[in-house]
PAZAPA-4460 file (N, C-alpha, C; in steps of 0.05 Angstrom, whole numbers, plus 32768, in hexadecimal, padded with zeros to 4 digits):
% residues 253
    n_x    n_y    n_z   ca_x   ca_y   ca_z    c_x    c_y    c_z   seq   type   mol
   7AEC   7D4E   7F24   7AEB   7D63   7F10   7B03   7D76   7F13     1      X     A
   7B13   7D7D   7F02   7B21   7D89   7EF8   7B1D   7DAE   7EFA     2      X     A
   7B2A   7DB6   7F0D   7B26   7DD4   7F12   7B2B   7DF0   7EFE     3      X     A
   7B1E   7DF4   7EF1   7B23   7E0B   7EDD   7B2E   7E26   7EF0     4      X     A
   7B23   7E2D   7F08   7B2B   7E48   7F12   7B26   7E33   7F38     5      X     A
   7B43   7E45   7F39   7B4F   7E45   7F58   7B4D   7E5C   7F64     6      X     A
   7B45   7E5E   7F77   7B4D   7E79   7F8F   7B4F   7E79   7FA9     7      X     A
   7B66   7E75   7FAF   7B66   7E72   7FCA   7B78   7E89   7FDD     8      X     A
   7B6B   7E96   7FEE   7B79   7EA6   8005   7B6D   7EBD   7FF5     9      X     A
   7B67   7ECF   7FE5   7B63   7EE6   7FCE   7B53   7EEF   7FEB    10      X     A
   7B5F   7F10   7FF1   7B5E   7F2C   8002   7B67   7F44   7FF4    11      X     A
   7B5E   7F4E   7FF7   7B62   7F70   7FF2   7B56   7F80   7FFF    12      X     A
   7B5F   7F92   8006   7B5C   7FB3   8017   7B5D   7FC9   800C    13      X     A
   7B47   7FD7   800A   7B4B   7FF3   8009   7B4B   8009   8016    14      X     A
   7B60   8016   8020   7B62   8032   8031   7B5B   801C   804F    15      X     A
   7B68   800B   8054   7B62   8000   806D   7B4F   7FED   8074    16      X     A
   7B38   7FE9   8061   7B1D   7FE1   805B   7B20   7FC5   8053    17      X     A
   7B19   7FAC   805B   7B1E   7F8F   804F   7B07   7F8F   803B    18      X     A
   7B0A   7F94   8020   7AF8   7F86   8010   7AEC   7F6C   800C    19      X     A
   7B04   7F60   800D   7B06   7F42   8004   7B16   7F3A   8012    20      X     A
   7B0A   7F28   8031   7B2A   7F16   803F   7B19   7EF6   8038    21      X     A
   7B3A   7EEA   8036   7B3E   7ECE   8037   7B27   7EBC   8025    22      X     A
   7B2C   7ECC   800A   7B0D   7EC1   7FFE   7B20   7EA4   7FE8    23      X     A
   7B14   7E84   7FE9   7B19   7E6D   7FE1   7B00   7E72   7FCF    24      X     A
   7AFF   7E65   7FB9   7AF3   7E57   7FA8   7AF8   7E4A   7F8B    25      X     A
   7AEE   7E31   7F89   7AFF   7E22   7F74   7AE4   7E15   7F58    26      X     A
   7ADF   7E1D   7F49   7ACF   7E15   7F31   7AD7   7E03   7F21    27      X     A
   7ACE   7DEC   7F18   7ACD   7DDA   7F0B   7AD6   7DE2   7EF1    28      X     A
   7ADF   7DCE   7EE2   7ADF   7DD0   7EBE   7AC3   7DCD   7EB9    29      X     A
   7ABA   7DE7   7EAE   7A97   7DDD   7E9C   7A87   7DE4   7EAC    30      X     A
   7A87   7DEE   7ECC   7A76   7DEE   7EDF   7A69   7E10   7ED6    31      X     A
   7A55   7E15   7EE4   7A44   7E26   7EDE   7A42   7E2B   7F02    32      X     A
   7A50   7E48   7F01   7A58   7E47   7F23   7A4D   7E68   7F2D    33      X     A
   7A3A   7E6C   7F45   7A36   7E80   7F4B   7A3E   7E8F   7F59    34      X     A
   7A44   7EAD   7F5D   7A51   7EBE   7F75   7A34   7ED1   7F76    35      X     A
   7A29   7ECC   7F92   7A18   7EDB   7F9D   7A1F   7EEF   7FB6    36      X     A
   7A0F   7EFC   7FBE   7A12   7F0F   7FD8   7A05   7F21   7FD6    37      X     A
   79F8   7F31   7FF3   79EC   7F46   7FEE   7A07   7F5F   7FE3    38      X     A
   79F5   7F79   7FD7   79FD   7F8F   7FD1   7A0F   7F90   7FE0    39      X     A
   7A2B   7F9C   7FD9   7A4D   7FA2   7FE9   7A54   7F86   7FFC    40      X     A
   7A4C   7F70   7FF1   7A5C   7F55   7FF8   7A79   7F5A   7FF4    41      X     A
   7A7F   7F64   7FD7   7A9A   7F62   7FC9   7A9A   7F4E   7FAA    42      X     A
   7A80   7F48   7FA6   7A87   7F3D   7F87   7A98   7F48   7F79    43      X     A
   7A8B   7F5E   7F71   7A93   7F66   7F5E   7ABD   7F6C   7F65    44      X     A
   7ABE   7F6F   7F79   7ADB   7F6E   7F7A   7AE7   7F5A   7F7B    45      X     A
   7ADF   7F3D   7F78   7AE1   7F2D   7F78   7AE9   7F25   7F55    46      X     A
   7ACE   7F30   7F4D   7ADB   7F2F   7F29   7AE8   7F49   7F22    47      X     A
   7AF6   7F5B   7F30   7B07   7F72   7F21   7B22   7F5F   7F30    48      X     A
   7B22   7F4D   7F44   7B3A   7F43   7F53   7B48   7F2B   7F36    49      X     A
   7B30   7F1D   7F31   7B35   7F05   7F23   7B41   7F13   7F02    50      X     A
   7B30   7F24   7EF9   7B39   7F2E   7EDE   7B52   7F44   7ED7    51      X     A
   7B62   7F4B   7EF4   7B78   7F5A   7EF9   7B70   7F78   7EFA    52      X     A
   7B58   7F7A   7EFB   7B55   7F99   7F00   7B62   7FA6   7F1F    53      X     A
   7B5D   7F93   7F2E   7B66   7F92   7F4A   7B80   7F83   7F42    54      X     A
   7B97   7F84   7F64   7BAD   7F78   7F61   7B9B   7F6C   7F7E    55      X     A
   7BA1   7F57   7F89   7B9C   7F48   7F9F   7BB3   7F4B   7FB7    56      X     A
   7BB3   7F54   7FCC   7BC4   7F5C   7FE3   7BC6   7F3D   7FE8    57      X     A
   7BC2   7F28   7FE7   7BC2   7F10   7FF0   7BB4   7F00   7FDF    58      X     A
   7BC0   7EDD   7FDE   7BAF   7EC7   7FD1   7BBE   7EC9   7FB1    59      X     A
   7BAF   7EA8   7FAB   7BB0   7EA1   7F9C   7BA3   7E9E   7F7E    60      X     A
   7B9B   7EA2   7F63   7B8A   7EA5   7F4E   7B93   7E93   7F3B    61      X     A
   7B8C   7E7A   7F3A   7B96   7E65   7F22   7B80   7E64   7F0D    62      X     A
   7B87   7E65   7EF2   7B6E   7E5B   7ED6   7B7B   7E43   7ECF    63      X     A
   7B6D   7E34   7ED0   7B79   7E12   7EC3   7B98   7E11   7ECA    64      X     A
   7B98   7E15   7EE5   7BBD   7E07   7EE8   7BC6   7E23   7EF0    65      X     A
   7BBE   7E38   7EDB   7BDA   7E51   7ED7   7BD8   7E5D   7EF0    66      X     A
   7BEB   7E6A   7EF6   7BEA   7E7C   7F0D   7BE8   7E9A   7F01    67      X     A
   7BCA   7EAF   7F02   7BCE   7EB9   7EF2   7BC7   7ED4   7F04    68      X     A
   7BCA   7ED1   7F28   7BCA   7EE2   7F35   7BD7   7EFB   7F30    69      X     A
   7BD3   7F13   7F31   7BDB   7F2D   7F2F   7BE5   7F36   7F13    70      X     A
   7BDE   7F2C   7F0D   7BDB   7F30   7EE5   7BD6   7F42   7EDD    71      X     A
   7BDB   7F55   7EC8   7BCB   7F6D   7EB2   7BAE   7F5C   7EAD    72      X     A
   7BA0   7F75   7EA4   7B7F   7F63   7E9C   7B83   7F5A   7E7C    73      X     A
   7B8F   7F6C   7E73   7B99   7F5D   7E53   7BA7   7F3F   7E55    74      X     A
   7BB8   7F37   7E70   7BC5   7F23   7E69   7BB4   7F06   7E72    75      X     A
   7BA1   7F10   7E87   7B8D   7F03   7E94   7B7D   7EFC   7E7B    76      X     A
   7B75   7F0D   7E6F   7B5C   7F06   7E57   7B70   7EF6   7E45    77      X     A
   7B84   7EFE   7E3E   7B8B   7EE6   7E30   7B97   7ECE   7E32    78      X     A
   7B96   7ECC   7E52   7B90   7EB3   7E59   7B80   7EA1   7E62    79      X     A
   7B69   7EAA   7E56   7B54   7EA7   7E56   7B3D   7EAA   7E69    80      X     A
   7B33   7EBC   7E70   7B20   7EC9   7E8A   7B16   7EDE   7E7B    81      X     A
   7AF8   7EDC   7E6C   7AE6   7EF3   7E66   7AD7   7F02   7E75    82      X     A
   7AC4   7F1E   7E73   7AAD   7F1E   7E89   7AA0   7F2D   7E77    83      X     A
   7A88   7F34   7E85   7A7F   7F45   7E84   7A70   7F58   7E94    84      X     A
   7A61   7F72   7E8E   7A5F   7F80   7EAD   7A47   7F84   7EAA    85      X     A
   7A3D   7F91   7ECB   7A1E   7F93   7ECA   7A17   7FA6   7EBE    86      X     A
   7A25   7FC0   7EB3   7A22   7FD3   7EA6   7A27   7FCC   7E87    87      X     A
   7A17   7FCC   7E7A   7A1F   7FBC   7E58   7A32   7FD3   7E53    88      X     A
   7A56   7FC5   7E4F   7A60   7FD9   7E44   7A6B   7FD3   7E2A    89      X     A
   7A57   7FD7   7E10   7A5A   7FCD   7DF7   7A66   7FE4   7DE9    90      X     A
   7A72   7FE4   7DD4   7A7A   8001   7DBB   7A61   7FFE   7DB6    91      X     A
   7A4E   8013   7DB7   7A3C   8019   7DB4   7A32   8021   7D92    92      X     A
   7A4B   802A   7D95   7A49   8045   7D70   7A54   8030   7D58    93      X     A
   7A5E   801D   7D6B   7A64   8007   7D53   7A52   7FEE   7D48    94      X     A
   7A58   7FE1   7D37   7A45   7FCC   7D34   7A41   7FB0   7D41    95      X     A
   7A2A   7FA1   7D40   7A2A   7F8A   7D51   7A4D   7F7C   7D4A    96      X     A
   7A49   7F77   7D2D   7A56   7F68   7D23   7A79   7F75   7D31    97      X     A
   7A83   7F91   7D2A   7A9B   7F93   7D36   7A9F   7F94   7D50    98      X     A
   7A82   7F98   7D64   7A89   7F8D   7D7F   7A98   7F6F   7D86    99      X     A
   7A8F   7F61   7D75   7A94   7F47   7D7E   7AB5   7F45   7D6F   100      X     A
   7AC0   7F4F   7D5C   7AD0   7F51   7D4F   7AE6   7F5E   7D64   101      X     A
   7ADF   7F74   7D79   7AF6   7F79   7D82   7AFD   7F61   7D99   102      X     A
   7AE9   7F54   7D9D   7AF2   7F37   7DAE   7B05   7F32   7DA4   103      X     A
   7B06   7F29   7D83   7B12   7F0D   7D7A   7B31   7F16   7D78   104      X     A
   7B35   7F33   7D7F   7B55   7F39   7D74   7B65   7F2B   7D87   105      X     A
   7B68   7F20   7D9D   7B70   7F0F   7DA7   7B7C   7EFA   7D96   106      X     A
   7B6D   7EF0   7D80   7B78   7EDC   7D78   7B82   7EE0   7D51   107      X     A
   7B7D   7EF7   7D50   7B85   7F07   7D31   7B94   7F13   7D30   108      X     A
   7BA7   7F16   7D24   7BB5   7F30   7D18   7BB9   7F36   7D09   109      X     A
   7BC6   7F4C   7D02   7BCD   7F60   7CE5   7BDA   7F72   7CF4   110      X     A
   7BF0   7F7E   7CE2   7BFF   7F8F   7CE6   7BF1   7FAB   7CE3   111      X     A
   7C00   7FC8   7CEC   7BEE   7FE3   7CE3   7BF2   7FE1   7CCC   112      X     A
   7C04   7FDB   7CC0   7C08   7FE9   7CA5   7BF3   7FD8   7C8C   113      X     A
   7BEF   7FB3   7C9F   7BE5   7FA9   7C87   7BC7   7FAF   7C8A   114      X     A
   7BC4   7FBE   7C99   7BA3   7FC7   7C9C   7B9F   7FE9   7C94   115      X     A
   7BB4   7FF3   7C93   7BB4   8005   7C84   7BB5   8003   7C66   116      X     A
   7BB9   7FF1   7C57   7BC8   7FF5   7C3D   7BB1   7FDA   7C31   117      X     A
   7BA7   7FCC   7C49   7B91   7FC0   7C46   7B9F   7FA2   7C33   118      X     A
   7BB5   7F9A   7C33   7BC2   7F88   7C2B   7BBD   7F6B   7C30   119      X     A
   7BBC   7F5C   7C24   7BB2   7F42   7C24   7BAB   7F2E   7C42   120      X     A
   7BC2   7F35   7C4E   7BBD   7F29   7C66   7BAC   7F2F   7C75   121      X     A
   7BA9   7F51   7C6F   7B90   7F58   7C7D   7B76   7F59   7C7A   122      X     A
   7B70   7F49   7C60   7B5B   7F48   7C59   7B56   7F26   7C63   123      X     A
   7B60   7F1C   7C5A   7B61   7EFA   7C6A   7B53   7EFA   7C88   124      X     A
   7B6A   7F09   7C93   7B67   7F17   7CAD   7B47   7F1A   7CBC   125      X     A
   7B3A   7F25   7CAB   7B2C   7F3F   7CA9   7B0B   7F2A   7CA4   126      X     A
   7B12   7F14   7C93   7AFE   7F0E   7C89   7AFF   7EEA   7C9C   127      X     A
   7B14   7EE6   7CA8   7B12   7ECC   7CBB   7B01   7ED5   7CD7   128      X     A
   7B08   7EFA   7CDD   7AF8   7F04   7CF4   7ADF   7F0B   7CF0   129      X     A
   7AD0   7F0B   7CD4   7AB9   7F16   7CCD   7AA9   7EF9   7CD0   130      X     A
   7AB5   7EDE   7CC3   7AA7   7ED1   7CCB   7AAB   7EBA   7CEE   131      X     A
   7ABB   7EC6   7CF8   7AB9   7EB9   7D0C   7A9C   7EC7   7D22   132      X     A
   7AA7   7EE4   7D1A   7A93   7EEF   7D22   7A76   7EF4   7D23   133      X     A
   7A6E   7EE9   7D0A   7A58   7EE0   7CFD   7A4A   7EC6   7D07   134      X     A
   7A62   7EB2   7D0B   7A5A   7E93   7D1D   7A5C   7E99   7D36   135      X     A
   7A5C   7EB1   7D47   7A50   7EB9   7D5E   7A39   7EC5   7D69   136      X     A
   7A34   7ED7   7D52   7A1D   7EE3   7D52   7A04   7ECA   7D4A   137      X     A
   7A0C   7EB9   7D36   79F5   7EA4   7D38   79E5   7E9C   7D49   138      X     A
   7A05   7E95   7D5C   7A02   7E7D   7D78   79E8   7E91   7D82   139      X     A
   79E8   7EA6   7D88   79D9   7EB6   7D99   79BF   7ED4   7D88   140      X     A
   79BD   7EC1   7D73   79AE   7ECC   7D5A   79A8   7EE7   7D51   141      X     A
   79C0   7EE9   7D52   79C1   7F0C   7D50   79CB   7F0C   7D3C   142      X     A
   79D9   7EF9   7D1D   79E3   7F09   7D0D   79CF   7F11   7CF7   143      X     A
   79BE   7F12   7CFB   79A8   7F29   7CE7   79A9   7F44   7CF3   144      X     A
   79B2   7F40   7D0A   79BA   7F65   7D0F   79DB   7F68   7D09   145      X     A
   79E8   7F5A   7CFF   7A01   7F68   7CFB   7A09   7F7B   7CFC   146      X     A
   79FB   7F8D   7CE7   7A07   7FA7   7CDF   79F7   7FB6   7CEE   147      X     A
   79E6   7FBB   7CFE   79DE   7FD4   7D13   79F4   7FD7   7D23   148      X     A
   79E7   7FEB   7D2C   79F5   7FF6   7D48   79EC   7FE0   7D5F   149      X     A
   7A07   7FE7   7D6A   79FE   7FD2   7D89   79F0   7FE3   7D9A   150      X     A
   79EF   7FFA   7D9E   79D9   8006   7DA5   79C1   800B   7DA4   151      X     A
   79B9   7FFA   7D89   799A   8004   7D7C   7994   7FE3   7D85   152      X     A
   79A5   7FC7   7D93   7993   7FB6   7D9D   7986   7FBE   7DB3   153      X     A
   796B   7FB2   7DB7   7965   7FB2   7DCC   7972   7F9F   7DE6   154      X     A
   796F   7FA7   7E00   797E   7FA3   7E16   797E   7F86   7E17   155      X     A
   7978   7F71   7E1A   797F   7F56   7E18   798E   7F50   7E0B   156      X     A
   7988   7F58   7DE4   7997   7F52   7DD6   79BE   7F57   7DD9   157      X     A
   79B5   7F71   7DE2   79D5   7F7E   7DF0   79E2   7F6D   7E05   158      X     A
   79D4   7F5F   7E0C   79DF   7F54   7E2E   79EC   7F3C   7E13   159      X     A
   79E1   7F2A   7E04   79E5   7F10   7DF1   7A05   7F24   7DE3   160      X     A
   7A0C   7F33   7DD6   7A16   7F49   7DCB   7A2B   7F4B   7DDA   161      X     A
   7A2B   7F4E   7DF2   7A43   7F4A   7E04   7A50   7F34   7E0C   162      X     A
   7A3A   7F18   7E15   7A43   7F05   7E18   7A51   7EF7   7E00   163      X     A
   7A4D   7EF9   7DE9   7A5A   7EF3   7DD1   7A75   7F04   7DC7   164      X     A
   7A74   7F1A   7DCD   7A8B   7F2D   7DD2   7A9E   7F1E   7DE2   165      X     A
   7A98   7F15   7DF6   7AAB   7F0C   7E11   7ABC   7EF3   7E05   166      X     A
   7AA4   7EDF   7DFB   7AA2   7ECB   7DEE   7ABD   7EC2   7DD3   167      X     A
   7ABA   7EDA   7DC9   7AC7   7EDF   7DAC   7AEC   7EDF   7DB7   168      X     A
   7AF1   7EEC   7DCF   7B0D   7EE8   7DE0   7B12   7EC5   7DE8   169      X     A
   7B08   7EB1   7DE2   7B06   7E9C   7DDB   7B0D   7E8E   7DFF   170      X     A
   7AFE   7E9A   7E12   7B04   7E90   7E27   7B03   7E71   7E37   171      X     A
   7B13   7E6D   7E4E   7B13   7E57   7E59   7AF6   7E59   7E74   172      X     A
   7AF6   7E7C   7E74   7AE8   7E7C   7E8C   7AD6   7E90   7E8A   173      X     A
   7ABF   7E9A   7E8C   7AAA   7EAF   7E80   7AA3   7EB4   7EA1   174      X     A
   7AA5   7ED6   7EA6   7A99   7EE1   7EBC   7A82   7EEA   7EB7   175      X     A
   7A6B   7EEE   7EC4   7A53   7EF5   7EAE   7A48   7F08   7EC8   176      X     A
   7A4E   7F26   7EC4   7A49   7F33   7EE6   7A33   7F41   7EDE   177      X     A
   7A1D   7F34   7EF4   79F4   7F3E   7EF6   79EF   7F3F   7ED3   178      X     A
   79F2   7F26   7EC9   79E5   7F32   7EA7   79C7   7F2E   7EAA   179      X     A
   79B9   7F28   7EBE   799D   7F2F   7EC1   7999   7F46   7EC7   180      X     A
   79AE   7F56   7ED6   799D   7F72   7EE0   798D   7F89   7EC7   181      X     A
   797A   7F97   7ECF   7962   7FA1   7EC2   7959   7F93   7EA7   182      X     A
   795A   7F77   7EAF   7947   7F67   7E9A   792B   7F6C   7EA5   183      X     A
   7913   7F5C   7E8D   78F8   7F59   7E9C   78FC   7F3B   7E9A   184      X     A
   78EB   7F2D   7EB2   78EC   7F0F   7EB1   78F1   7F01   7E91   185      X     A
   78E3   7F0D   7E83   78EC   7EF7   7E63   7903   7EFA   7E53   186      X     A
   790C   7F0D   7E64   7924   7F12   7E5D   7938   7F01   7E69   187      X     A
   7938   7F0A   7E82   793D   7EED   7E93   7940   7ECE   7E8E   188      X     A
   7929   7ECF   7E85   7923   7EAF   7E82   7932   7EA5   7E68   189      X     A
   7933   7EBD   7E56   7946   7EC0   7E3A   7960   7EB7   7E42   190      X     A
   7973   7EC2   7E55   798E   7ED1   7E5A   7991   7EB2   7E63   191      X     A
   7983   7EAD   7E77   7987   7E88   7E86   7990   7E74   7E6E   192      X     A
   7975   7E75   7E57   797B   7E66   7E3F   7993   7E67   7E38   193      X     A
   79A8   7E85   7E32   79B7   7E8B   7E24   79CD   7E82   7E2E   194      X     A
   79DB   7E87   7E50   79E9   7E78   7E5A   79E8   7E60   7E61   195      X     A
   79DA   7E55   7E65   79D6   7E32   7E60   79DB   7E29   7E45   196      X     A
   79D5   7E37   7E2B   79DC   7E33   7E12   79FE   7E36   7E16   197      X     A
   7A06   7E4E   7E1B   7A27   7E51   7E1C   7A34   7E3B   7E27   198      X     A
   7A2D   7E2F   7E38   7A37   7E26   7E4B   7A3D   7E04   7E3A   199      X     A
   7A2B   7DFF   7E35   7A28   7DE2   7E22   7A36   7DE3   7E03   200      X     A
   7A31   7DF3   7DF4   7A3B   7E04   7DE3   7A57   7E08   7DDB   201      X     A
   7A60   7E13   7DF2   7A80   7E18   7DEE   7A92   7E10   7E03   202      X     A
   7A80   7E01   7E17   7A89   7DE8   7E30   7A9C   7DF8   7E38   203      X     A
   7A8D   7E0D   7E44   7A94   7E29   7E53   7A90   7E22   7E6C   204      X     A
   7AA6   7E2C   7E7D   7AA5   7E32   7E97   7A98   7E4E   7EA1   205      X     A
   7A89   7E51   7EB0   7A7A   7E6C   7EBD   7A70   7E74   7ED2   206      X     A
   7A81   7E83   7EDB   7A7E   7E9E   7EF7   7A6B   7EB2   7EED   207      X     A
   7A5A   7EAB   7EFF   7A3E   7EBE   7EFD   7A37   7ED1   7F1D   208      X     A
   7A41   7EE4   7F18   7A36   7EF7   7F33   7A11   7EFC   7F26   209      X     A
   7A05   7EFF   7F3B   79E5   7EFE   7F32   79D4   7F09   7F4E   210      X     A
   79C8   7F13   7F4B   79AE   7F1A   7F60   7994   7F13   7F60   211      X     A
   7994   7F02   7F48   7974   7EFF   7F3D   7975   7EDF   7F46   212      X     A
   796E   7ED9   7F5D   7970   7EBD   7F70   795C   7EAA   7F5B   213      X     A
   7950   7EB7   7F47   793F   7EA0   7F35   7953   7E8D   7F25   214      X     A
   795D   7EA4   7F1E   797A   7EA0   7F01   798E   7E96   7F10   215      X     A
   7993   7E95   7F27   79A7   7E81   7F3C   79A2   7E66   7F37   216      X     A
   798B   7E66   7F4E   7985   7E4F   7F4F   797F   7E38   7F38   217      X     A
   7973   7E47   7F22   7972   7E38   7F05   7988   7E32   7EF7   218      X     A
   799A   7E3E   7EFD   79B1   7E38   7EE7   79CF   7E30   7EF2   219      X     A
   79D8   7E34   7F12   79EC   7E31   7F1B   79EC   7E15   7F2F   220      X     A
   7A08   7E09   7F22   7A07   7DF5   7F2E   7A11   7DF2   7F54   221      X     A
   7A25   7E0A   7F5B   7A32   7E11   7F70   7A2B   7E2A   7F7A   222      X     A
   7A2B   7E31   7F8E   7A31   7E52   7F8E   7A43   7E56   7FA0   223      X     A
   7A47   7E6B   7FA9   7A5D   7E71   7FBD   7A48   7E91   7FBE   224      X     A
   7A4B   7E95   7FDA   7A3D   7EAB   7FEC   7A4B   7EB9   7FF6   225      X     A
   7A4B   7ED7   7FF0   7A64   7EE4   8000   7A55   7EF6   8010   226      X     A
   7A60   7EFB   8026   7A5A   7F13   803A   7A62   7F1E   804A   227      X     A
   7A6A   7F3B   8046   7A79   7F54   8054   7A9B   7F47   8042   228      X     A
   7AA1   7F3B   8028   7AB6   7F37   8025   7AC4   7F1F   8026   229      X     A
   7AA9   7F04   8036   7ABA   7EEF   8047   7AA5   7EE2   802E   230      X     A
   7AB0   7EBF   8039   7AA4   7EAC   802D   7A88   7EA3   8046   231      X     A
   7A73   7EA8   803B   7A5E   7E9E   8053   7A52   7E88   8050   232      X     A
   7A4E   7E77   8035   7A45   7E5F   8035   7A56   7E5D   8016   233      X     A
   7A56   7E39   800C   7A57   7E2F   7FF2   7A5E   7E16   7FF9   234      X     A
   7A51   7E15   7FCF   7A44   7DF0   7FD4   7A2A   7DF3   7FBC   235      X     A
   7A21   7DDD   7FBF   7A0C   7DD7   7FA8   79F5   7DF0   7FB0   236      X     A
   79EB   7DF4   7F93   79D9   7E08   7F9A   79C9   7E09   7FAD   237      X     A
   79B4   7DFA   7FA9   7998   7DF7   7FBD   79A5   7DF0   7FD2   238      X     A
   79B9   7DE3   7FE7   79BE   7DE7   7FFC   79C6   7E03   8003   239      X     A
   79DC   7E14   7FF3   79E0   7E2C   7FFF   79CA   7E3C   8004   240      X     A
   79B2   7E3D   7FEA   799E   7E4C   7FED   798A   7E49   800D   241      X     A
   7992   7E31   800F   7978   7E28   8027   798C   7E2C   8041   242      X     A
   79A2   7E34   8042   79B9   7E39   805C   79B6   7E53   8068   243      X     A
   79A6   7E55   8087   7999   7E65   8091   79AD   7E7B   808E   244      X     A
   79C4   7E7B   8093   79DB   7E94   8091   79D6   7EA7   8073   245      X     A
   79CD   7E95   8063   79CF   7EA3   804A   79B5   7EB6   8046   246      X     A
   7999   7E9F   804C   7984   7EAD   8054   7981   7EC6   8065   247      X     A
   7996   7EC3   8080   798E   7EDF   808D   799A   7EF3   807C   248      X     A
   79BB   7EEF   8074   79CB   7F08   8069   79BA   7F11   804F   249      X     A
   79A7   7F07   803F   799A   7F14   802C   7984   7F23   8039   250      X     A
   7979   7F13   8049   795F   7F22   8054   7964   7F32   8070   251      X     A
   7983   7F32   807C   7982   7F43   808D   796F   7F3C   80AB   252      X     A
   7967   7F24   80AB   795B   7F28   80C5   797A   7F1D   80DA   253      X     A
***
């Protein structure tokens, strides 16, 4: 299998502090891949490292081939690496429909002036992003809410709302960080459907940080285990899950 995302040697420090040493991991094209750990492992720095929010003191960061280590996050996303975060951070005051629309400018343009003066191209423009946007919201059956506010969905629906957002940047690689957190189980069991749908769908590759060991285990083909920063186990799911190291660092005995 053919590696969509490389990482090898990736460290960083802050104020003296190793967040992240000597962290390897390599995901498949198409694979559905997990990053677990207890609370202050370093995930999440792990996905501000990969999406250029972080610069990496050390190591390597390849997407399909590129070397796209120490990058701007603008240049990263458009080379394809989406996410999203555990905090839904949607335009709230705007509509379903132009949330997903500010994804797609990535791949649209128009000038200021022809969107000021509202000139042909920009209506072309304008109406190739309305329906692309429209064949996203399907996938994830939200376009009967178009025109609300993305605020007035309820919380699941928002989490689908983002992932389609991310989606709409037309990625090679989807980070998807805790999109279970403050679900209720059917919500859950919803969100599982929805990334297993993505995944087949748009023969998406996906990094999933997660805490909800149900939604692991059901849906990830790999995981990788981090702890205090390091790599502590990886490999096929149900073996990492059942690898006493991993068992104590969650439960601490």
């Amino acid at each position: 299998m053919e590696n969509m995302l490389e990482v090898k040697n990736l460290s960083i420090s802050f104020g003296g502090l190793r967040a992240v040493s000597e962290f390897d991991m390599n995901i498949g094209k198409g694979q559905l891949y997990g990053l677990i750990g207890p609370n202050g492992a370093g995930k999440t720095t792990i996905f501000n490292l990969l999406t250029g929010v972080y610069k990496p003191d050390e190591g390597i960061v390849k997407l399909d081939g590129q070397d796209i280590t120490g990058k701007k996050t603008i240049d990263i996303n458009k080379a394809g690496i989406a996410r999203t975060f555990q905090n839904i951070r949607l335009f709230s005051q705007m509509s379903v429909l132009d949330n997903v629309k500010v994804g797609l400018h990535n791949h649209y343009h128009y000038n200021t002036l022809e969107g000021i003066l509202r000139l042909p191209r920009y209506r072309k423009v304008e109406k190739e992003m309305n329906e692309r946007a429209m064949e996203l919201l399907k996938v994830f059956d939200l376009e009967k809410d178009a025109e609300y506010l993305a605020s007035n969905l309820p919380y699941g629906q928002q989490r689908k709302l983002e992932i389609a957002r991310a989606l709409a940047t037309d990625p090679k690689l989807l980070l998807l960080d805790e999109p279970a957190a403050g679900m209720n189980p059917n919500e859950t069991k919803e969100l599982m459907e929805t990334i297993s749908f993505v995944r087949e769908h748009f023969n998406m590759t996906i990094l999933l940080i997660e805490h909800d060991m149900k939604l692991v285990s059901g849906i990830c083909e790999e995981l990788t285990v981090l702890n205090f920063g390091k790599v502590l186990a990886q490999g096929p799911t149900a073996e990492v899950l059942n690898d006493p190291q991993v068992i104590t660092a969650y439960l601490g005995e």
